[in-house]
C-alpha positions as CSV (number, residue, x, y, z in Angstrom):
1,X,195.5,166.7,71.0
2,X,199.0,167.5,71.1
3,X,200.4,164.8,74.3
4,X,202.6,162.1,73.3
5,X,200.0,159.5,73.7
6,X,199.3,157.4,70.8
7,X,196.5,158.6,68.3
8,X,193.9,156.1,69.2
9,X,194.1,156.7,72.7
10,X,194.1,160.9,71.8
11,X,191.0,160.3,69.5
12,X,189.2,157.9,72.4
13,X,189.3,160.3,75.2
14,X,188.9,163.4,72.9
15,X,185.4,161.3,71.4
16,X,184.6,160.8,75.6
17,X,184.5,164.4,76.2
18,X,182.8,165.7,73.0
19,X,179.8,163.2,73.6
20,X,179.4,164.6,76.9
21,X,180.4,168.0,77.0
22,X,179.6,169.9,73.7
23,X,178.5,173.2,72.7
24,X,176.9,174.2,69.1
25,X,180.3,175.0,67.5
26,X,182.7,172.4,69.4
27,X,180.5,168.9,68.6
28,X,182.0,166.3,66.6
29,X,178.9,166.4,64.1
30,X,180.4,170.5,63.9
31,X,181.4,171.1,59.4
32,X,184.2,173.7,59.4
33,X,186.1,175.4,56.8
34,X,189.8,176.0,57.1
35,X,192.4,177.3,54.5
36,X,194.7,175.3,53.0
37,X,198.6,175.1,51.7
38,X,197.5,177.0,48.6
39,X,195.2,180.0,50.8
40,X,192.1,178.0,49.3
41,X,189.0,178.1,51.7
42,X,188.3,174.2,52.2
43,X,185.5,172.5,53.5
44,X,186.6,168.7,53.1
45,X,189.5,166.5,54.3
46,X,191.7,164.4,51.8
47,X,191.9,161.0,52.5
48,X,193.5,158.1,51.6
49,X,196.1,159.8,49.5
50,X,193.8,162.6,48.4
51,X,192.4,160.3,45.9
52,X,189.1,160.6,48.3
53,X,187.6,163.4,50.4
54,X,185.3,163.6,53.6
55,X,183.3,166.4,54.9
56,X,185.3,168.1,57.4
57,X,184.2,167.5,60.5
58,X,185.7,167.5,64.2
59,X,184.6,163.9,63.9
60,X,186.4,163.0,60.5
61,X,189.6,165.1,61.6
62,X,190.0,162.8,64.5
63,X,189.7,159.7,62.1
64,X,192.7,157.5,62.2
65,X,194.3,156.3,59.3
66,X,197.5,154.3,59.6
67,X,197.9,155.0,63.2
68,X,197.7,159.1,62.3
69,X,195.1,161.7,62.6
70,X,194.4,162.4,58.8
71,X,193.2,166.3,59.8
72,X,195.2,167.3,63.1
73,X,196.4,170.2,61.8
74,X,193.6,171.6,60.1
75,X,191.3,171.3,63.7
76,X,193.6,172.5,65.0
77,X,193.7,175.6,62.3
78,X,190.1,175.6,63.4
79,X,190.3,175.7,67.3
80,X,192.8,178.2,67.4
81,X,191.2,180.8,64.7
82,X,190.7,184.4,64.8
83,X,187.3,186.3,64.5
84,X,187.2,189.9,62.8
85,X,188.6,191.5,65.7
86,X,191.4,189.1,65.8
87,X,190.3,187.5,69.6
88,X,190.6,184.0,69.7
89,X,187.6,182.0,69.2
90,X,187.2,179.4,71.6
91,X,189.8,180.5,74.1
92,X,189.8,182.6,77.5
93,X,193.0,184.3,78.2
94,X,191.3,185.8,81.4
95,X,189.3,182.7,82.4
96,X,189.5,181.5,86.4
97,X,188.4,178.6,87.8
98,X,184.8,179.6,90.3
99,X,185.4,179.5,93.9
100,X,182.3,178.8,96.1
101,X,182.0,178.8,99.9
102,X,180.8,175.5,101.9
103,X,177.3,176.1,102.4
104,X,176.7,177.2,98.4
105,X,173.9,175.5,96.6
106,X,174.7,173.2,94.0
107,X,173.1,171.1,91.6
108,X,173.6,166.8,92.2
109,X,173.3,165.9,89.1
110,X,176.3,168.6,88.2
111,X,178.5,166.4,89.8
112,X,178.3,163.3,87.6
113,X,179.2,166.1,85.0
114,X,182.2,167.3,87.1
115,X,183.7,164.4,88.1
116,X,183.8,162.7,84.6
117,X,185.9,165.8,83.4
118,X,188.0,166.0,86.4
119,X,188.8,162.2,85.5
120,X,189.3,163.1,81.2
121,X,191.4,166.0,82.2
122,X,193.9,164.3,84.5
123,X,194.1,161.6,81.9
124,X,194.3,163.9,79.1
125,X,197.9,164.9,81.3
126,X,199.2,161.7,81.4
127,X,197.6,160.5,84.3
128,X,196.1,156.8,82.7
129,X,195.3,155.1,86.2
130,X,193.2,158.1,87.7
131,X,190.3,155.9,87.2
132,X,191.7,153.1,89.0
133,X,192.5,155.3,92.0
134,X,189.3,156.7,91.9
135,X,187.2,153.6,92.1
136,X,186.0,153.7,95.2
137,X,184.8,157.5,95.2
138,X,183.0,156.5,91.6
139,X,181.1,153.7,93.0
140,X,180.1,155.4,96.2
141,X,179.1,158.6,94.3
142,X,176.8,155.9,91.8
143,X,175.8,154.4,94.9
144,X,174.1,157.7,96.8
145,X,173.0,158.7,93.1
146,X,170.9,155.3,91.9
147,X,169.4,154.8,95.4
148,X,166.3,156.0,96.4
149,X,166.9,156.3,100.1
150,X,169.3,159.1,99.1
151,X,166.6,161.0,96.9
152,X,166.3,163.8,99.7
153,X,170.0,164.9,98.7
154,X,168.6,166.1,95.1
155,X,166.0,168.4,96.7
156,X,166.2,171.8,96.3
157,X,165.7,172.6,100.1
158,X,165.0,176.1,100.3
159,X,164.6,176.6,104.1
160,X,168.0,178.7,105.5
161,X,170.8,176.8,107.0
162,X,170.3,178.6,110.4
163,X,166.9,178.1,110.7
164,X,166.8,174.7,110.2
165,X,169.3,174.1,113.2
166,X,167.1,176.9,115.1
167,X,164.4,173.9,114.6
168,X,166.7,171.0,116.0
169,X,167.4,173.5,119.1
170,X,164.2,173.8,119.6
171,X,164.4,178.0,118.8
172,X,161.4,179.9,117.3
173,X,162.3,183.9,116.4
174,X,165.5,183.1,118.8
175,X,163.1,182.5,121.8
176,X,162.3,178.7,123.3
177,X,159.7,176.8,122.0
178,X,160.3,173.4,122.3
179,X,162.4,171.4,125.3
180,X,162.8,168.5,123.3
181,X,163.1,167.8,119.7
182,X,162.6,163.8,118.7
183,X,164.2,162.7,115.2
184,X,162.4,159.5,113.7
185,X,165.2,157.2,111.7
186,X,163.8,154.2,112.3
187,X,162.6,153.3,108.3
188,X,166.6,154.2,107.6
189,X,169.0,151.5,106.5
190,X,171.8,151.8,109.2
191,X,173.9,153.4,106.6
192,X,171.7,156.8,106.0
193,X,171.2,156.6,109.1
194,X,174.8,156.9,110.1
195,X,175.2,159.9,107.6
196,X,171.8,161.7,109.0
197,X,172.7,161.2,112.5
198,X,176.4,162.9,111.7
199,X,175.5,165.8,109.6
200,X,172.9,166.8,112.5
201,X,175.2,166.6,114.7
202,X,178.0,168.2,113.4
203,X,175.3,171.2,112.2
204,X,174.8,171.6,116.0
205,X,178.4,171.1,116.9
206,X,179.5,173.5,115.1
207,X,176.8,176.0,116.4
208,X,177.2,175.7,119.7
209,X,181.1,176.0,119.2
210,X,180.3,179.4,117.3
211,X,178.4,180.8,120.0
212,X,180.0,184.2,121.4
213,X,179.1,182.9,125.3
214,X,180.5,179.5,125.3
215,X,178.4,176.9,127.0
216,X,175.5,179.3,127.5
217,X,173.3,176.5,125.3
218,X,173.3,173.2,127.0
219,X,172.3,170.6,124.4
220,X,171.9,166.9,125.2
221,X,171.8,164.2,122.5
222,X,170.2,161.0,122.9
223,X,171.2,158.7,120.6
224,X,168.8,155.6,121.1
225,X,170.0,152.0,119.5
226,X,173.6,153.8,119.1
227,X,175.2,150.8,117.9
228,X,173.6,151.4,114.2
229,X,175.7,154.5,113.3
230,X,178.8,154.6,116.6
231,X,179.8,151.6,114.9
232,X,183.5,150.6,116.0
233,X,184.0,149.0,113.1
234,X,185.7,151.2,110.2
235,X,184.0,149.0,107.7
236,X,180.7,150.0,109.0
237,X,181.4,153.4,108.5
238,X,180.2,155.7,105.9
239,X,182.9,157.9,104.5
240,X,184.1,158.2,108.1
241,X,180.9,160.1,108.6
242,X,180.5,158.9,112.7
243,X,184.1,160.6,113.4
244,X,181.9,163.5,114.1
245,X,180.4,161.5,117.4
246,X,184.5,160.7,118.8
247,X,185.1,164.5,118.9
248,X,182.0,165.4,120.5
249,X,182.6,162.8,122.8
250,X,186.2,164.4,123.8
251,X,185.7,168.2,123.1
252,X,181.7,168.8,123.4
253,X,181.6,169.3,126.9
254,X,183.3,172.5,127.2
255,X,180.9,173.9,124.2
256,X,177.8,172.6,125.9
257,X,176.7,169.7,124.0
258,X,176.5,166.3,126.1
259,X,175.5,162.2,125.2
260,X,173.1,159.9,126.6
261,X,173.8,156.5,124.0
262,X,171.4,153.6,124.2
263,X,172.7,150.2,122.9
264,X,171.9,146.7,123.2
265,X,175.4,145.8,122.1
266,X,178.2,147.9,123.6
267,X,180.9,145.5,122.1
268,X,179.9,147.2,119.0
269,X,180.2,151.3,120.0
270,X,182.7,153.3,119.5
271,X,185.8,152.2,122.6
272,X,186.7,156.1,121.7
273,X,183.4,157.4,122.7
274,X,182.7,155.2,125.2
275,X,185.9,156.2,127.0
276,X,184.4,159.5,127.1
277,X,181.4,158.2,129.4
278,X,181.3,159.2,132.8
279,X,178.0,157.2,134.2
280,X,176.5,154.0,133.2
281,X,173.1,152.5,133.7
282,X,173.6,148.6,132.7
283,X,170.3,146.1,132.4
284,X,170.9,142.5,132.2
285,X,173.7,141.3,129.6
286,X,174.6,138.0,128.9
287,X,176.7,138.1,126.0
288,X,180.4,137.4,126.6
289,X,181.5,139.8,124.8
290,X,179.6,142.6,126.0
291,X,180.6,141.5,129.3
292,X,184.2,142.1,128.6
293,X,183.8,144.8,126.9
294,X,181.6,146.6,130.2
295,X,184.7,145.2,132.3
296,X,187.7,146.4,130.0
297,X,186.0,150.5,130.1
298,X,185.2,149.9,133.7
299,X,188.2,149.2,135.3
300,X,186.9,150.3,138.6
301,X,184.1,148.0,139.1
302,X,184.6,144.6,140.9
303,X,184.3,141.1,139.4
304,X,181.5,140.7,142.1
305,X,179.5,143.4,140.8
306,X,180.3,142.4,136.8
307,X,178.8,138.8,137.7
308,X,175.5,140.2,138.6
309,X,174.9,141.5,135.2
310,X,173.2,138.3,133.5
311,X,171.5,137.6,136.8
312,X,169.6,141.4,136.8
313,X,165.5,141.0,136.7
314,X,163.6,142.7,134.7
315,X,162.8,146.7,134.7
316,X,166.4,146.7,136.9
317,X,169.4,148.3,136.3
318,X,173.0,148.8,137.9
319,X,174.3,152.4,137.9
320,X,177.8,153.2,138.6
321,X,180.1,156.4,138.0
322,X,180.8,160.1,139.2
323,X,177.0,160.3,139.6
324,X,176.6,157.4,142.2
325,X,179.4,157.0,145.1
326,X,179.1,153.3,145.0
327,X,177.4,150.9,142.3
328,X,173.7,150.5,143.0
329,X,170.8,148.0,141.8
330,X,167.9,150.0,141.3
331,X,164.5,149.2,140.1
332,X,163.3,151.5,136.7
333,X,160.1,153.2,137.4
334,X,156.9,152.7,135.5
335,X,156.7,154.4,132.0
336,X,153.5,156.5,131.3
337,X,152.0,156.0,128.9
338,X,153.7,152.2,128.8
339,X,155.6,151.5,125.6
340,X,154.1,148.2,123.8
341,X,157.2,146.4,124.5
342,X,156.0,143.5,125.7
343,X,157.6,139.9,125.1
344,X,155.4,138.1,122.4
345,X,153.1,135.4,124.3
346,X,154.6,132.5,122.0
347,X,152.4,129.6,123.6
348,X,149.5,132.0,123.1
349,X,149.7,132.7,119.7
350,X,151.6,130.1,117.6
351,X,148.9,127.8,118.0
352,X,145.6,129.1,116.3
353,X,142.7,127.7,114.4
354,X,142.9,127.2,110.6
355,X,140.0,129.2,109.9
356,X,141.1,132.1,112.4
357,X,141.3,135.5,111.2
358,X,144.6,137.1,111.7
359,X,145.1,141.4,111.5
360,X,148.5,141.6,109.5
């Protein structure tokens, strides 16, 4: 109330935060009774002059008349006064902002409520194009909160922190109980999947970095169809969410945690992690740019070897690096059980009778 800012602008935020953040004796529907010039207790505001009155109220002291708040003084005679004891009212001389550590519970919807008075308080200071630089964080924070694939974030999970990554290493009362631990993403859009994919990982980077005997818990991710969240585009990427994957890639080894990525498209992976890669098992490619791609992060293959890839039959594979001492062809075994991963029988099955029942 007391900037330099014009009086519309003061009433307009001041009306922003009361509508939002209120208690029972700071609302602007809130009668008070101040004393005025002549020590008279008052409970209405001259107006126009004094030949007219209005109840007072926060919300009729903040009215503007003329380009002037016709009862600034008097809220703020009210704001500022005194109980019996002589303590301030509404102020906290000893009040300090709450700290909270990183893993501390919090309430979603809180954040709406936090962010909107972060943004009134900055402007409140002068600071009128806070909203503008915070445009982006606004919309993605309306973006996580209107969507329903992000509805899991609002639950209040109350399984520990520790043993929920005991469960993704496979731990049961700190003893072994599973060797391998599959994670299902595949009704995700690519973008949770992205941020599910790096918070798991980072929760089990970050524990195997803790551990007191380092690389004592060998870990080995498998990220199958990588190219949905180790996107090399930075458009692709979620808050920067798959940065996590670049440092595992260059620091993880010495903590024990390892990658095996699948992609069809390896133009599209991360050229940081992929750096990182020691072996590759390549099936038949016949994009161009996949192609260069394979030949710019394998420098030490031959153009001979590179023009084999489109040619490869099916269920084969080339394998080259520090695990093989020359590149090899090799033929996949069989998968048992086999995965239904057939090619659809097009000639087969475009062509059916009218009156044919069809299971969809």
């Amino acid at each position: 109330m007391r900037d330099e800012t014009s009086s519309p602008s003061k009433k307009d935020r001041i009306f922003s935060i009361l509508r939002k953040f209120n208690t029972e004796d700071i609302k602007l529907t809130k009668p008070f009774t101040y004393i005025d010039s002549y020590g008279t207790s008052q409970s209405t505001i001259p107006f126009d002059h004094g030949n007219t009155s209005k109840p007072a109220t926060i919300e009729n002291a903040l009215f503007v008349h003329f380009g002037e708040m016709i009862g600034t003084e008097l809220l703020h005679g009210y704001l500022e006064s005194e109980d019996d004891n002589g303590n301030k009212r509404f102020f906290q001389d000893s009040f300090q902002m709450p700290s909270y550590d990183k893993d501390s519970k919090f309430d979603f919807e809180k954040i709406d409520d936090a962010l909107e008075l972060a943004l009134l308080y900055e402007e409140a200071h002068g600071n009128r194009h806070i909203r503008d630089y915070c445009s982006s964080l606004i919309t993605r924070y309306k973006s996580i909160k209107e969507r329903h694939d992000f509805a899991f974030i609002k639950e209040n999970n109350s399984m520990p922190k520790e043993t929920y990554i005991a469960k993704l290493l496979g731990l049961s009362e700190r003893k072994k109980a599973n060797q391998i631990i599959i994670l299902n993403l595949d009704s995700l859009d690519d973008e949770l999947v992205e941020l599910v994919s790096s918070v798991i990982s980072r929760l089990i980077f970050d524990k195997l970095r803790s551990l007191s005997a380092r690389n004592s818990y060998p870990v080995n991710l498998v990220l199958e169809e990588a190219h949905r969240y180790i996107s090399n585009d930075p458009q692709r990427s979620f808050l920067k969410s798959n940065l996590i994957f670049e440092r595992i890639a260059k620091e993880g080894r010495k903590y024990g945690l390892f990658f095996i990525i699948s992609s069809q498209r390896p133009s599209e992976l991360s050229r940081t992690v992929l750096s990182q890669c020691n072996n590759f098992i390549v099936h038949r490619i016949q994009n161009p740019e996949d192609l260069s791609h394979i030949r710019q992060i394998t420098p030490h293959i031959s153009e001979t070897t590179l023009k084999k890839l489109p040619s490869i039959p099916t269920q084969h594979a080339l394998v080259f690096g520090s695990a093989v001492n020359i590149p090899t062809l090799f033929r996949v075994n069989d998968a048992s059980p086999r995965p239904r991963s057939d090619n659809s029988e097009i000639s087969k099955n475009w062509f059916i009778d009218k009156d044919q029942v069809i299971n969809i």
